[in-house]
N, C-alpha and C positions, 0 to 999 in steps of 0.2 A: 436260479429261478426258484421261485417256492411251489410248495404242490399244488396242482391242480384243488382247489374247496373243494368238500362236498358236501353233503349233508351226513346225519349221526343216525343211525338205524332204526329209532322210533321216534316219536310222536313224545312229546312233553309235554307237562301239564305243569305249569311256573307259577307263582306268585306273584305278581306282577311286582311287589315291593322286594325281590330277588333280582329285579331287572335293572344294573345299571344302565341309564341313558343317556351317551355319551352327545358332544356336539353336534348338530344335526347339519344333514344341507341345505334342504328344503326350508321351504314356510310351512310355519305352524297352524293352523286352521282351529279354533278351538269350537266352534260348531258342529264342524266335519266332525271331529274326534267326538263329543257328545253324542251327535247321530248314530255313530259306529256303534258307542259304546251300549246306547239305548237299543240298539238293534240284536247286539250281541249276548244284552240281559233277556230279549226275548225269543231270541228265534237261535241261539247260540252261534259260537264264531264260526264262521264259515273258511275261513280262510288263515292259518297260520303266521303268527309272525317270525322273523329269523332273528335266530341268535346265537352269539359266542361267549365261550368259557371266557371270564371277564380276567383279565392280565393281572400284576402285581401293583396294590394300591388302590386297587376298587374293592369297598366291602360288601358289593354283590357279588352272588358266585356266577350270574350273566352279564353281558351286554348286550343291550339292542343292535342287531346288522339293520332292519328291516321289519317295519309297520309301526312307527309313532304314532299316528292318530289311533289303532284298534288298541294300542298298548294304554295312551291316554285316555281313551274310552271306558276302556276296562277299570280301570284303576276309579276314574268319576263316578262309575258304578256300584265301585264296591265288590266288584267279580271276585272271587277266591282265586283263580288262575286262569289264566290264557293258554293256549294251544300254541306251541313253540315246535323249531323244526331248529335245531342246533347245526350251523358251520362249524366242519371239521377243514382243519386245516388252512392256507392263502395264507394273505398279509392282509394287513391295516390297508393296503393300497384294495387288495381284491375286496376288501366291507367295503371300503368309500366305493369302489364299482361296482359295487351289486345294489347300494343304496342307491345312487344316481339312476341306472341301467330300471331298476323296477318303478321307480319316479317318472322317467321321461318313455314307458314304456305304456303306463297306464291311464294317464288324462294329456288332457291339452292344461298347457302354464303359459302365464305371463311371459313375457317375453326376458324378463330379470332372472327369474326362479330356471326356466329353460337352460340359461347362459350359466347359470353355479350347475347343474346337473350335467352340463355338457362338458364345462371345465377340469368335472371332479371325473369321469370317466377318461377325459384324455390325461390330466394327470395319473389316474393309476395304470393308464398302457405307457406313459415313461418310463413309471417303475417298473413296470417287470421287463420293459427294453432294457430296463440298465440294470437288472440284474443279470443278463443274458450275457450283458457288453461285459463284466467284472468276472466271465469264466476265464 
C-alpha cells in the first residue's frame, strides 16, 4: 500500500506557468475561474491550491492535485504566483481522490459531473484495496 499523502511543510509561492495541468475530472467553468481569478487580483488568494512534484516527462517541475479554476484564474490575470500546499507522498490514485473528494465536498453538481466525482473516488479505493491484496 502506498504512504499515507501529506502535505510539505510550508506554503509555496508558484508561478503559475511551473504548473503542469494534468487531465481534469471535473467541468471547466471558465467564468467561475475568471471570477476567482478577479478576486484573487484584488483581495488576494484566500485559499491554497494542491500540488505535486510533476513525474518524468512533464517540463513543469508541478502538477496540479487541486484548484483548476483559482489556478486558471490566476494565470487570466496575469498573477506572478499562486499560493500552493505541495502533496508529499500517495499515488496517482490518492490525487484522483483528493480531486474528486474536495469537488463533491464543496458545491452541489449536475447530476453527470457528481457520477465522474463519485467514480473517481471509488476507483482510487480499488487501488489501494489491491494494493493491500498484492502483500
Amino acid at each position: 500500500m502506498s504512504a499515507a499523502p501529506t502535505f510539505g511543510e510550508a506554503l509555496l509561492r508558484i508561478a503559475p506557468a511551473d504548473i503542469h495541468i494534468p487531465r481534469r475530472l471535473g467541468l471547466f467553468f471558465p467564468d467561475k475561474a475568471a471570477a476567482l481569478g478577479r478576486l484573487m487580483a484584488i483581495h488576494g488568494q484566500r485559499t491554497p491550491i494542491t500540488v505535486r512534484k510533476s513525474g518524468r516527462g512533464v517540463e513543469q517541475p508541478w502538477t496540479l492535485v487541486v484548484g483548476m479554476h483559482r489556478l486558471s484564474g490566476a494565470i487570466e490575470e496575469g498573477l506572478p504566483f499562486v499560493f500552493a500546499l505541495e502533496r508529499v507522498g500517495g499515488s496517482a490514485a490518492d490525487s484522483l481522490d483528493e480531486e474528486a473528494s474536495e469537488n463533491l465536498d464543496r458545491r452541489e453538481q449536475p447530476p453527470l459531473e457528481k457520477a465522474i466525482f463519485i467514480h473517481a473516488t471509488v476507483e482510487a479505493a480499488k487501488a489501494r484495496l489491491g494494493d493491500v491484496d498484492q502483500r
